[in-house]
BAVEX-16645 format. One line per field, with one value per residue: residue number from 0; residue in one letter; chain; x, y, z of N, C-alpha, C in turn. Coordinates in steps of 0.001 Angstrom, whole numbers, always signed. Layout:
BEGIN
k: c(NUM  ...) $
r: c(A  ...) $
c: c(A  ...) $
neast: c(X  ...) $
nnorth: c(Y  ...) $
nup: c(Z  ...) $
caeast: c(X  ...) $
canorth: c(Y  ...) $
caup: c(Z  ...) $
ceast: c(X  ...) $
cnorth: c(Y  ...) $
cup: c(Z  ...) $
This chain:
BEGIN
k: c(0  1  2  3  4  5  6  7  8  9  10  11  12  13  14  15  16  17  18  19  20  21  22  23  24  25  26  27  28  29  30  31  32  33  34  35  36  37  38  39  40  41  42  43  44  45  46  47  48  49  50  51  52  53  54  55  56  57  58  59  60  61  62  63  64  65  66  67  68  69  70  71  72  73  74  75  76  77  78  79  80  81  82  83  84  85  86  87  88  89  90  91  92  93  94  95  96  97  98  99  100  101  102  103  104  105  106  107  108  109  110  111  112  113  114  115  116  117  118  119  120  121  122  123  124  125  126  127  128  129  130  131  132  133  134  135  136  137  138  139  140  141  142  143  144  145  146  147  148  149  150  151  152  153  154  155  156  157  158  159  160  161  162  163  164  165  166  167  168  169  170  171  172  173  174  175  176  177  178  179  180  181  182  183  184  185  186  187  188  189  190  191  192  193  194  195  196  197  198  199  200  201  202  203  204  205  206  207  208  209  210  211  212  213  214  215  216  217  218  219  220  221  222  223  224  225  226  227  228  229  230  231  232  233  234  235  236  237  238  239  240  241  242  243  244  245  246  247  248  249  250  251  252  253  254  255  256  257  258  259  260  261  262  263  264  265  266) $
r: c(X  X  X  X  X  X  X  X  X  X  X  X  X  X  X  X  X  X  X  X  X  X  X  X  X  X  X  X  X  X  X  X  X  X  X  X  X  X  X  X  X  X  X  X  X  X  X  X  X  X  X  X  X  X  X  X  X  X  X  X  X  X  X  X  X  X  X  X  X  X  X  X  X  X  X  X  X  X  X  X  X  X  X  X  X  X  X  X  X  X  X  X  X  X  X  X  X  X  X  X  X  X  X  X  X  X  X  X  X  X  X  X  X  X  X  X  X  X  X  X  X  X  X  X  X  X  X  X  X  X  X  X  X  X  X  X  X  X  X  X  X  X  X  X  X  X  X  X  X  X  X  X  X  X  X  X  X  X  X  X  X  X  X  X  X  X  X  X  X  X  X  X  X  X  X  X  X  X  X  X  X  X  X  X  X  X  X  X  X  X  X  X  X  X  X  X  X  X  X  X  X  X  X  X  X  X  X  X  X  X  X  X  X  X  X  X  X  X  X  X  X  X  X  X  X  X  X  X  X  X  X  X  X  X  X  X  X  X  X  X  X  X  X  X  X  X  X  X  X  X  X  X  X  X  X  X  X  X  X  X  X  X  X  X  X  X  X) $
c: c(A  A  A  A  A  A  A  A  A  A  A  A  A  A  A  A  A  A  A  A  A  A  A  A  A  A  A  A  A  A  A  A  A  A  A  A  A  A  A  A  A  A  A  A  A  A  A  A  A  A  A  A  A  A  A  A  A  A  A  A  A  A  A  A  A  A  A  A  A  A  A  A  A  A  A  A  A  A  A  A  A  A  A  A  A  A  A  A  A  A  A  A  A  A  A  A  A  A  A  A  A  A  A  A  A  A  A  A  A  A  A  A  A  A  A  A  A  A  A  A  A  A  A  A  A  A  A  A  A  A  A  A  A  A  A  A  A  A  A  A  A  A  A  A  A  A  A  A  A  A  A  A  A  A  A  A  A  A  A  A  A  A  A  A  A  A  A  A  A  A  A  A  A  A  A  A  A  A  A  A  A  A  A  A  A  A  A  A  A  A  A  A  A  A  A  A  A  A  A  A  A  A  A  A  A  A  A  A  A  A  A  A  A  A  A  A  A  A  A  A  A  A  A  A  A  A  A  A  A  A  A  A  A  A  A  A  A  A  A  A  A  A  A  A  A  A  A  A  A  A  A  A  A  A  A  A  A  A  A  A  A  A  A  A  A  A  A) $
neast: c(-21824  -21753  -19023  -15766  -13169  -11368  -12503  -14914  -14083  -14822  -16706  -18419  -16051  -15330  -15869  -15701  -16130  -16082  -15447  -16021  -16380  -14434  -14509  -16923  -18146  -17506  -18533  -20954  -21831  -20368  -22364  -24725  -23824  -22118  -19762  -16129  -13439  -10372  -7143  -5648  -3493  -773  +735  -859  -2502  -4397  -6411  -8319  -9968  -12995  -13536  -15687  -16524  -13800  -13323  -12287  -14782  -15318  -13906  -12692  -12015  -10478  -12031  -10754  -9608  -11896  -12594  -15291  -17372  -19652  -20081  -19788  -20724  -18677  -18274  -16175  -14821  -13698  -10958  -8387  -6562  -6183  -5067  -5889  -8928  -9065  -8272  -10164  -12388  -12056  -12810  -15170  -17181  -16629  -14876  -11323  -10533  -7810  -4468  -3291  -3158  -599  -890  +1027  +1775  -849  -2171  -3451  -5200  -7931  -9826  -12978  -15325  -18858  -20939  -23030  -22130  -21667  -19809  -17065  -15014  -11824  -10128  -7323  -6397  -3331  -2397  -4087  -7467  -10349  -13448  -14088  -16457  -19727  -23079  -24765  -26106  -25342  -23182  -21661  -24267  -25281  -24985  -25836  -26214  -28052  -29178  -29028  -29065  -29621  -29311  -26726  -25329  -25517  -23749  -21443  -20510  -20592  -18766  -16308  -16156  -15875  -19389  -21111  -23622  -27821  -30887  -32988  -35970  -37538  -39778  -41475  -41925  -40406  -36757  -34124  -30884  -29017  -25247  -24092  -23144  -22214  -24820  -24935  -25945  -24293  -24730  -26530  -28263  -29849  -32713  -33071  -34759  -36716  -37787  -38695  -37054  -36341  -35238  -33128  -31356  -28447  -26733  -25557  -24318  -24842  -24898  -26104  -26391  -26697  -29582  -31289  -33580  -35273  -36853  -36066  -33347  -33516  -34722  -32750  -30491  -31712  -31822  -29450  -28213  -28535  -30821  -33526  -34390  -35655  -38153  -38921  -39824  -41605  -40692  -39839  -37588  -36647  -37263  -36575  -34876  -34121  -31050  -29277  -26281  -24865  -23548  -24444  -23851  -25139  -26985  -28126  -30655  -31353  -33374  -33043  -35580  -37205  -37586  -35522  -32532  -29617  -26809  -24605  -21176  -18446  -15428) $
nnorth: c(-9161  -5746  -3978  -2187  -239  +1707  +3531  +6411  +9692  +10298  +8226  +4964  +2814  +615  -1809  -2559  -5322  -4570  -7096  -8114  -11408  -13029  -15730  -16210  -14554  -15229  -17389  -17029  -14779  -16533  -18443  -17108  -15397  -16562  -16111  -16533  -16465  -15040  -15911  -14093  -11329  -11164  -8747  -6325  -6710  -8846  -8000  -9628  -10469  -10891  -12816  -13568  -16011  -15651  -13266  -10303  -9047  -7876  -6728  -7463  -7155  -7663  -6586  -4799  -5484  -5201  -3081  -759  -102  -842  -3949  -3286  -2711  -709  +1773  +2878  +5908  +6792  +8212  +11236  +12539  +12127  +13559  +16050  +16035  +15153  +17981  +19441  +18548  +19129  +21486  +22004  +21260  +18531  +15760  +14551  +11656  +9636  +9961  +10524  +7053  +4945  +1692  -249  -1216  -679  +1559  +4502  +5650  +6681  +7870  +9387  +11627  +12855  +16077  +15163  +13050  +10619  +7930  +7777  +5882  +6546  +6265  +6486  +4976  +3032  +369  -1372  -593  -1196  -2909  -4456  -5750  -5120  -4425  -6564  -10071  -10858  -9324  -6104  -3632  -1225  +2349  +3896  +7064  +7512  +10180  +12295  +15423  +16452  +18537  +19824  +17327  +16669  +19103  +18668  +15881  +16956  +18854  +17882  +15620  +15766  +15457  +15157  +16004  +15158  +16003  +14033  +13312  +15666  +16128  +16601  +13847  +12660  +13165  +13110  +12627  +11892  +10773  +11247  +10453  +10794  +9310  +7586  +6701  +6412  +6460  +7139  +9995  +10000  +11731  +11016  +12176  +13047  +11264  +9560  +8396  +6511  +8135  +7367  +6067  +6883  +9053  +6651  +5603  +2872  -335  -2477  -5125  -6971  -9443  -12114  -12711  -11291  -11707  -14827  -14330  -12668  -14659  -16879  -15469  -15115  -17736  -18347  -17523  -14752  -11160  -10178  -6893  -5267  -6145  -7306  -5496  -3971  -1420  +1609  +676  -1901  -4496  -4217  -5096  -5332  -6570  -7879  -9266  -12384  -11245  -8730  -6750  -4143  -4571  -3840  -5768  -6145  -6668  -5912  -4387  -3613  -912  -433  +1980  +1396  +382  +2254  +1342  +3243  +4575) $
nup: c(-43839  -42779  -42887  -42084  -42662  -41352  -38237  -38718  -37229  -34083  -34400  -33024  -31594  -30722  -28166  -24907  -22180  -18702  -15639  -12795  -13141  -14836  -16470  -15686  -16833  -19894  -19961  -20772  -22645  -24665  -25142  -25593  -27822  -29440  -29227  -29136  -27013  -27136  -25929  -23018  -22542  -20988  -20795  -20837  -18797  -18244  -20015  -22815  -25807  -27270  -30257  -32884  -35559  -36168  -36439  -34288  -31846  -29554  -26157  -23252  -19447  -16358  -13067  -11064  -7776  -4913  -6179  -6576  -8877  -10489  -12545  -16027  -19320  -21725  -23990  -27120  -28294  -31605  -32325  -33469  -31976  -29125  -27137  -27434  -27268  -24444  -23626  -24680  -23618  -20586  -21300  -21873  -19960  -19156  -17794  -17473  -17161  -16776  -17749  -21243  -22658  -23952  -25337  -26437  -29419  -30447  -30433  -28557  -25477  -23585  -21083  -20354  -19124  -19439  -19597  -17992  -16366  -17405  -18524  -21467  -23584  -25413  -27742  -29625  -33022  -33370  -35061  -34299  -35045  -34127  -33964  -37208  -38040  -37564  -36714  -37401  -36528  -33536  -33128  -31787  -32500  -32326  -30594  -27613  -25667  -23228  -21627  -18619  -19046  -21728  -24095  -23088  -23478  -26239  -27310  -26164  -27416  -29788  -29563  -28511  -29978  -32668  -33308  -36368  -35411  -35909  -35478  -34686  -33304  -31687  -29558  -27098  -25037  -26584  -27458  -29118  -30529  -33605  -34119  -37774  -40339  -43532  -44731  -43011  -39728  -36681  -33776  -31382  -28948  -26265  -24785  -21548  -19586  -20457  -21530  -19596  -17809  -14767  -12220  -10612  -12281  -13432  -16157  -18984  -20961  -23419  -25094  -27710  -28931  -31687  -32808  -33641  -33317  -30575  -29014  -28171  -28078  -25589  -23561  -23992  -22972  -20394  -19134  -19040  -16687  -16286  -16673  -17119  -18273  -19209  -20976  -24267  -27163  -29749  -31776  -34235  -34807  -34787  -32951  -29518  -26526  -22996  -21036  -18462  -17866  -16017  -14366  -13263  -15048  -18152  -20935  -24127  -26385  -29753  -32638  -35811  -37884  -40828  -41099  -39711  -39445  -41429  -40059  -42094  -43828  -43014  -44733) $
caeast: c(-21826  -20970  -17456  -15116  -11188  -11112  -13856  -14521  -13633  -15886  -17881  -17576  -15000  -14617  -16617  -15573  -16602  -15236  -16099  -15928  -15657  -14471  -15500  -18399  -18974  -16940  -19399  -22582  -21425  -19942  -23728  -25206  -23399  -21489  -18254  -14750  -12613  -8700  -6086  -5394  -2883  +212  +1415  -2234  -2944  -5024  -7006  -8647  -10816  -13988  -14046  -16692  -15894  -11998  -12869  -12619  -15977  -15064  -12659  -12882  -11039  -10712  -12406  -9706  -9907  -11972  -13517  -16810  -17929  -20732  -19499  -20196  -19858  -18219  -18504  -14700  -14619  -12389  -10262  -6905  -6061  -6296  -4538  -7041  -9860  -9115  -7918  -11362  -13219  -12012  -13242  -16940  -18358  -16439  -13644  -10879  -10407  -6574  -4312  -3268  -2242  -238  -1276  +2125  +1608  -1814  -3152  -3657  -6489  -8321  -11686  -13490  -17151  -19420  -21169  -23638  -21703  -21300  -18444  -17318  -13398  -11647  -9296  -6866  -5647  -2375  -2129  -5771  -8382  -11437  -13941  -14604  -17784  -20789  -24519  -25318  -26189  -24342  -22390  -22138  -24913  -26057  -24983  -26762  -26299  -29023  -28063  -30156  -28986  -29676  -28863  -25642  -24297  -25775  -22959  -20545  -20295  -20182  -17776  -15202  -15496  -16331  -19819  -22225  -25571  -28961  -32206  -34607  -37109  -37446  -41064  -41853  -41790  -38699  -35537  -33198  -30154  -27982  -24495  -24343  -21560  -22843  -26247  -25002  -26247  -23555  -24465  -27524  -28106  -31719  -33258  -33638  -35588  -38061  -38708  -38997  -36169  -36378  -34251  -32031  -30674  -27929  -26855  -24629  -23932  -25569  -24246  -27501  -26440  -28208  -30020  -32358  -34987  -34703  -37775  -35581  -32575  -33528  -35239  -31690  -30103  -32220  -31708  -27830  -28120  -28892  -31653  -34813  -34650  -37109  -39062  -38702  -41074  -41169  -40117  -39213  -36106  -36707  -37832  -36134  -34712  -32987  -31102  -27734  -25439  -24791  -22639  -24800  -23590  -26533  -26681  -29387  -30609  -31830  -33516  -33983  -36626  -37448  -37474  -34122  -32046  -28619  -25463  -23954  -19818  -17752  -14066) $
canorth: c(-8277  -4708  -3849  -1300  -395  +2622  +4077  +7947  +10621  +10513  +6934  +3863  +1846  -789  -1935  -4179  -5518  -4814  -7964  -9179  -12593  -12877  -17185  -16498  -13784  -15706  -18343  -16468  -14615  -17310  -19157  -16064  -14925  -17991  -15406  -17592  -15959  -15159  -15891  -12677  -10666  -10879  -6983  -5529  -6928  -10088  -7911  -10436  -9931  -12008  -13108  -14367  -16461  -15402  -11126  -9666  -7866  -7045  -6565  -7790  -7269  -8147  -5700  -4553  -6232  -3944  -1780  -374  +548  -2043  -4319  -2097  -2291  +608  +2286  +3827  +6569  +7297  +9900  +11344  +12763  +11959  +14586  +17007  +15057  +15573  +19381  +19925  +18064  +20443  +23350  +21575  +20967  +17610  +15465  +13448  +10507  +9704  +10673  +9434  +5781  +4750  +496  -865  -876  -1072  +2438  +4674  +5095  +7686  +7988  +10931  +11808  +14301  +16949  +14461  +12413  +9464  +7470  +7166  +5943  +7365  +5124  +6917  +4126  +3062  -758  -1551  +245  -1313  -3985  -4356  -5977  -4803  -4169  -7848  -10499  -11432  -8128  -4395  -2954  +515  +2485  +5019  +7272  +7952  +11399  +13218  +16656  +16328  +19826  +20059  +16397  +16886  +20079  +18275  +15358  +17936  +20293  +17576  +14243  +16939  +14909  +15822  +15936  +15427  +15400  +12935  +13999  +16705  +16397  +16582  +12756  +12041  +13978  +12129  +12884  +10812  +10659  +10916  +10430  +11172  +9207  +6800  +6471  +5280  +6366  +8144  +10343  +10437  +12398  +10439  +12696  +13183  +9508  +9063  +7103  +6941  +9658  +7027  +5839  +7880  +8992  +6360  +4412  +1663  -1063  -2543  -6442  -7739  -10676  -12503  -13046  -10636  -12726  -15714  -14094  -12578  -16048  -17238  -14886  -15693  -19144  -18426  -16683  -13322  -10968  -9661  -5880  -4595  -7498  -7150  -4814  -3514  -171  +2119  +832  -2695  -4966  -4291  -5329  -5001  -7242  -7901  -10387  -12923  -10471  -6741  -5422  -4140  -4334  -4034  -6784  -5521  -7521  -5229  -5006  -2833  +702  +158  +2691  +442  +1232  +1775  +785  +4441  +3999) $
caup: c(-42688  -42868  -42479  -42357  -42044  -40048  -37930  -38857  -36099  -33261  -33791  -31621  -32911  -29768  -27031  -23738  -20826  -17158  -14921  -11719  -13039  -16801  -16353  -16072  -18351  -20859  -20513  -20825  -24027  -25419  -24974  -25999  -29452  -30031  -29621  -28602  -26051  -26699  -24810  -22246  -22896  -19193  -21325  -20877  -17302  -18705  -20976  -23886  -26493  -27865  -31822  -34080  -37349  -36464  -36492  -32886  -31727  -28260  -24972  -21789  -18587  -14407  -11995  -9545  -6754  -4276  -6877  -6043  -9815  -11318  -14549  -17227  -20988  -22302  -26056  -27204  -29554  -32343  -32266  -34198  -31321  -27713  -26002  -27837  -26844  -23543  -23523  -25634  -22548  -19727  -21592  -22494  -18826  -18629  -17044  -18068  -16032  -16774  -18798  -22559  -22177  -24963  -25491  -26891  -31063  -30754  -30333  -27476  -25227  -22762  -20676  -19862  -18170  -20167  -18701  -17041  -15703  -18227  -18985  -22341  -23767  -26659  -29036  -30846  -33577  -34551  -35283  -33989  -35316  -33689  -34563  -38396  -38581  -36938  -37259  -37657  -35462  -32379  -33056  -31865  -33825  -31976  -29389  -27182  -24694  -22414  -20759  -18223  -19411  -22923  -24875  -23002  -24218  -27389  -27769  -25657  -28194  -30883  -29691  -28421  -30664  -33577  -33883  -37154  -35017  -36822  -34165  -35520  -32630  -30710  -29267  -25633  -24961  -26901  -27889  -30197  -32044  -33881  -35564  -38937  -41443  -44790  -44557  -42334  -38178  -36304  -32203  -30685  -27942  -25769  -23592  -20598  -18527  -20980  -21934  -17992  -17239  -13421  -11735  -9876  -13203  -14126  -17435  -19392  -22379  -23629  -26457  -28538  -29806  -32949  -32479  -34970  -32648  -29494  -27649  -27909  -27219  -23780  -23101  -23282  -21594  -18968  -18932  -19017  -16009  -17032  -15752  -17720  -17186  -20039  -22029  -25776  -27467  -30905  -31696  -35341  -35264  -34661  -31474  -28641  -25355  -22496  -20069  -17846  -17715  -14570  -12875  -13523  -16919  -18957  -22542  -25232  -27974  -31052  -34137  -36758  -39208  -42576  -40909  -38911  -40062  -41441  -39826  -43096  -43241  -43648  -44888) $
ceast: c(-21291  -20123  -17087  -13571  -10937  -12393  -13834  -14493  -15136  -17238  -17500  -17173  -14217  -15436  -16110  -16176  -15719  -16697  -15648  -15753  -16036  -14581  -16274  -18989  -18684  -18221  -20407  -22433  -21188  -20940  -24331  -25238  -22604  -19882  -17390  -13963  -11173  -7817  -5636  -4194  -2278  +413  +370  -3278  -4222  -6316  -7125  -9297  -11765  -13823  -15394  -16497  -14437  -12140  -13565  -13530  -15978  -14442  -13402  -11911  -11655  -11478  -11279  -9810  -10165  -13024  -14879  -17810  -18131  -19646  -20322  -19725  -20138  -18185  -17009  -15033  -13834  -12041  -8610  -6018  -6571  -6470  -5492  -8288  -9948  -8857  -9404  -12730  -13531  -12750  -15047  -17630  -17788  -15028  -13244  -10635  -9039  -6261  -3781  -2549  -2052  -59  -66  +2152  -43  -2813  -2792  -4840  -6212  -9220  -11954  -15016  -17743  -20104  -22318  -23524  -21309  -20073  -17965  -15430  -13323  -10237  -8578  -6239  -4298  -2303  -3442  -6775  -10045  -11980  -14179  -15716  -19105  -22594  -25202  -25651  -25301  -22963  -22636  -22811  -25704  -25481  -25443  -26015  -27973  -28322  -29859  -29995  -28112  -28750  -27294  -24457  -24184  -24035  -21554  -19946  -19555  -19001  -16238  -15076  -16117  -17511  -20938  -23751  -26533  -30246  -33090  -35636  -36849  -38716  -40557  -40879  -40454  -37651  -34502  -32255  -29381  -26628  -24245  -23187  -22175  -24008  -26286  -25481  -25662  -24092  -25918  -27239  -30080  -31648  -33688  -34732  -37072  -38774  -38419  -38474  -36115  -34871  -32798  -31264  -29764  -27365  -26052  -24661  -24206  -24963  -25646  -26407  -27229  -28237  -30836  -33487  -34792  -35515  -36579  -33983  -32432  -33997  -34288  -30972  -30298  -31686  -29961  -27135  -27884  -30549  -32483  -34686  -36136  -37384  -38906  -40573  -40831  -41146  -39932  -38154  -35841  -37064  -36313  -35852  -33683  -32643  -29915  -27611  -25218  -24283  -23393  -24798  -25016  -26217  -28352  -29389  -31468  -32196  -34243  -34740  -36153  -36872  -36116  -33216  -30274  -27259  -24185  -22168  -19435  -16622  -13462) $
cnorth: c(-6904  -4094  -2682  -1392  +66  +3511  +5875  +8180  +10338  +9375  +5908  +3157  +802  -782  -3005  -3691  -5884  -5730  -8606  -10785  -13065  -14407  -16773  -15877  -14137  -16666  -18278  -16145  -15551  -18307  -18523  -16031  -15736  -17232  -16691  -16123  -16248  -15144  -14446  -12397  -10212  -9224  -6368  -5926  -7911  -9403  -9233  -9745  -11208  -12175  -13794  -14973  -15670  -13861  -10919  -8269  -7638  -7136  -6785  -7947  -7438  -6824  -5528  -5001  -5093  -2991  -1997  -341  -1120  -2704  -3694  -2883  -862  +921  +3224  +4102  +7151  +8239  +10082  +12286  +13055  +13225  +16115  +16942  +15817  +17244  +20071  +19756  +19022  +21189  +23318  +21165  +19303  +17128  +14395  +12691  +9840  +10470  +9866  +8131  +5187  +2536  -120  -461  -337  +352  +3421  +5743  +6403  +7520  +9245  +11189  +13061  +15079  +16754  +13571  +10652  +9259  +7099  +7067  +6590  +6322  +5707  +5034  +3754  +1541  -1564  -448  -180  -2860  -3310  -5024  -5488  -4322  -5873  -8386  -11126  -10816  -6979  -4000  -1627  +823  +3731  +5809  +7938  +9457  +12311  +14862  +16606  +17408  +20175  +18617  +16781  +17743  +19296  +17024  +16155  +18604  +19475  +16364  +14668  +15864  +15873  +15583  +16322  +15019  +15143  +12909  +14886  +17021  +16063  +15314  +12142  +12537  +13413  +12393  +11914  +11658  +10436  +11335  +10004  +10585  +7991  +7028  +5998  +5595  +7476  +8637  +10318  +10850  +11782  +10786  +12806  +11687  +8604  +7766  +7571  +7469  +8942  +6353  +6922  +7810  +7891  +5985  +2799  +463  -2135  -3859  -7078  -9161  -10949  -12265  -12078  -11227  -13649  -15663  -14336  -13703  -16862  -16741  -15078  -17195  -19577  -18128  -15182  -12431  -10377  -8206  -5085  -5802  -6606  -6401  -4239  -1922  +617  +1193  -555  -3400  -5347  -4591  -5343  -5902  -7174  -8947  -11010  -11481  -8755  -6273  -5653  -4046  -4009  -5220  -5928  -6307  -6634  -5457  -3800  -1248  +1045  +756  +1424  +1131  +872  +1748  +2797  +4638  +5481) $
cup: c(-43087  -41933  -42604  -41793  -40972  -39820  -38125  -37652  -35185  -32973  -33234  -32372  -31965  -28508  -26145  -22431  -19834  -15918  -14112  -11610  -14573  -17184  -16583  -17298  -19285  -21318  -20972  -21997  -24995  -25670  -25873  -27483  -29927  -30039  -28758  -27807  -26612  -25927  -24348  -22855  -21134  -19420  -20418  -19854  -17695  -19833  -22016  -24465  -27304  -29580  -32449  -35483  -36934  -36229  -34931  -33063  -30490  -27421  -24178  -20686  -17123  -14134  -11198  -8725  -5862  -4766  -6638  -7261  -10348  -12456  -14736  -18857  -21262  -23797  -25952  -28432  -30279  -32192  -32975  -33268  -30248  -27099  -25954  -27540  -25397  -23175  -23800  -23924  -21420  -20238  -21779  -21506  -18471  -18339  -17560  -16686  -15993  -17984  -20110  -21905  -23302  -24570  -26717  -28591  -31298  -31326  -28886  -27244  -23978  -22028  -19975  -19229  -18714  -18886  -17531  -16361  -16214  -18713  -20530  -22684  -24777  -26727  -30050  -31746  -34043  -35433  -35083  -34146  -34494  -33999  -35887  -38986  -36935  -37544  -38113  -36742  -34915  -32488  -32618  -32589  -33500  -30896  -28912  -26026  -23750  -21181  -19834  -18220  -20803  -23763  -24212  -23067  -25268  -27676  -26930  -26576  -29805  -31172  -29544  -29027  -32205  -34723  -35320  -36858  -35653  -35431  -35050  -34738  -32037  -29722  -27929  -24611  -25365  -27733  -28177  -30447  -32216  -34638  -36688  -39381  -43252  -44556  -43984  -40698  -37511  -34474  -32299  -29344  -27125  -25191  -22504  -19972  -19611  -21854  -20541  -17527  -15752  -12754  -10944  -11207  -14116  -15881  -17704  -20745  -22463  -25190  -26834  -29547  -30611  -32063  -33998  -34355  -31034  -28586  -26802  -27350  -25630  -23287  -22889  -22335  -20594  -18374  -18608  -17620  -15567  -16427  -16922  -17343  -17892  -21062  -23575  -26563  -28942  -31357  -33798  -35378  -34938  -33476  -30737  -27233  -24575  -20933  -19491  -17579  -16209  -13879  -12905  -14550  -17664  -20104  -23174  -26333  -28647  -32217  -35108  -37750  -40194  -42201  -40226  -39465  -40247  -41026  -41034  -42890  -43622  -43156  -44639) $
C-alpha cells in the first residue's frame, strides 16, 4: 500500500464521518471495507476512528442532537499552522467556522467554508498526523472538490493552503486542476457548473474509496442499505461511482486501472 509519515502542507491527511447513527454506519462500512471500529474516545465527545489490518483510515462522530446539517464525510487538510490558515481565509473570500481547537496531544484542528460555500477542515499535526496508508482498496484514495465558482477556489486553495495548482483541463465541458507535490496528485478541484452538475447541488467535497471492482462494490452497498446515486462508469482515471450510505453521506468508489494517475506517498 502506499504510505507515508507526514502529509505535505495543504493535502488531505484525514477524513471522517458525521452521523446520525454511528451503529449503523459502523455496520455498513464495516460490510463495505472490512474496516473494525475503535472504541470512542469519553475526552473527544465519543469521537472513534475506523482501522484496517490495525492502521486507522478514518473518524467518525454523533450528529448533535437537533442538527439540521446532512451526514457528510469531510476531507482535513494539513497545515503548519492553523491560526494562519484561518487569518489567510478572511482575506480570500472565505469563512472560518470556529476557532483553533487544540485536540489534547493529538494535533489541533479548524474548519472553514471557501469562497463557494464548501466545507473543508484543516489538521495542524502534533502527535497524529493523519492516515498513513491510502490509495488502495477499501482506503481514502482521491479527493475532490466540486465547486460551483471554479477560478475563485482554484486561487482560494492556492493562496490559503499554499496549494501547487496544475489544470489538467481547461476545455468548455470540463475544468480540472489538481494538487501536485513534485509529480505526485494528491486532491482535485472541478468545475461543477461546467460539467452540469445540477444547480441545487451545492459546491462540496467529495472522498473517492478504492475498490477492486466498483460494479460490485455499489451492488453491495446497495444491498447494505446504501443508495445508488450514479451507476459505475468508466472514466481516464478509472471506473467510477457514486453512492450514500444508510443514513445520506455521499462518497465515491473508485477501481483504478492503467491511466489512473497513482497517488504517489510524499514524506
Amino acid at each position: 500500500m502506499p504510505t507515508r509519515d507526514v502529509a505535505p502542507i495543504g493535502a488531505p491527511s484525514w477524513v471522517d464521518l458525521m452521523t446520525s447513527d454511528p451503529a449503523r454506519s459502523t455496520a455498513f462500512y464495516s460490510e463495505l471495507f472490512g474496516w473494525t471500529a475503535n472504541e470512542p474516545s469519553e475526552e473527544f465527545g465519543g469521537y472513534f476512528t475506523y482501522s484496517l489490518d490495525g492502521v486507522q483510515v478514518a473518524g467518525c462522530m454523533t450528529q448533535q442532537p437537533g442538527s439540521e446539517t446532512p451526514d457528510v464525510w469531510t476531507v482535513h487538510l494539513a497545515s503548519d499552522d492553523v491560526a494562519k490558515v484561518l487569518e489567510t481565509t478572511s482575506a480570500s473570500g472565505g469563512h472560518a467556522l470556529f476557532e483553533p481547537m487544540i485536540v489534547g496531544d493529538l494535533g489541533t484542528m479548524a474548519a472553514v467554508s471557501d469562497p463557494a460555500g464548501a466545507v473543508v477542515g484543516v489538521w495542524q499535526p502534533d502527535t497524529f498526523q493523519g492516515f498513513h496508508v491510502f490509495g488502495e482498496s477499501n482506503t481514502p484514495s482521491w479527493f475532490e472538490l466540486h465547486t460551483r465558482d471554479y477560478d475563485a477556489a482554484v486561487a482560494f486553495y492556492r493562496d490559503v493552503f499554499r496549494w501547487d495548482t496544475h489544470a489538467v483541463s481547461d476545455s468548455p465541458e470540463f475544468r480540472y486542476t489538481v494538487l501536485r507535490d513534485g509529480d505526485a496528485w494528491l486532491a482535485g478541484i472541478m468545475d461543477a457548473v461546467a460539467a452540469g452538475i445540477p444547480a441545487d447541488v451545492p459546491s462540496r467535497w467529495l472522498v473517492y474509496f478504492g475498490v477492486d471492482d466498483a460494479d460490485a462494490a455499489l451492488a453491495k452497498a446497495f444491498e447494505l442499505g446504501g443508495s445508488v446515486l450514479e451507476p459505475a462508469e468508466d472514466t481516464p482515471y478509472g471506473r467510477i461511482a457514486t453512492a450514500a450510505d444508510p443514513t445520506g453521506a455521499v462518497f465515491k468508489l473508485v477501481a483504478p486501472n492503467a491511466q489512473m494517475p497513482a497517488p504517489t506517498p510524499a514524506n
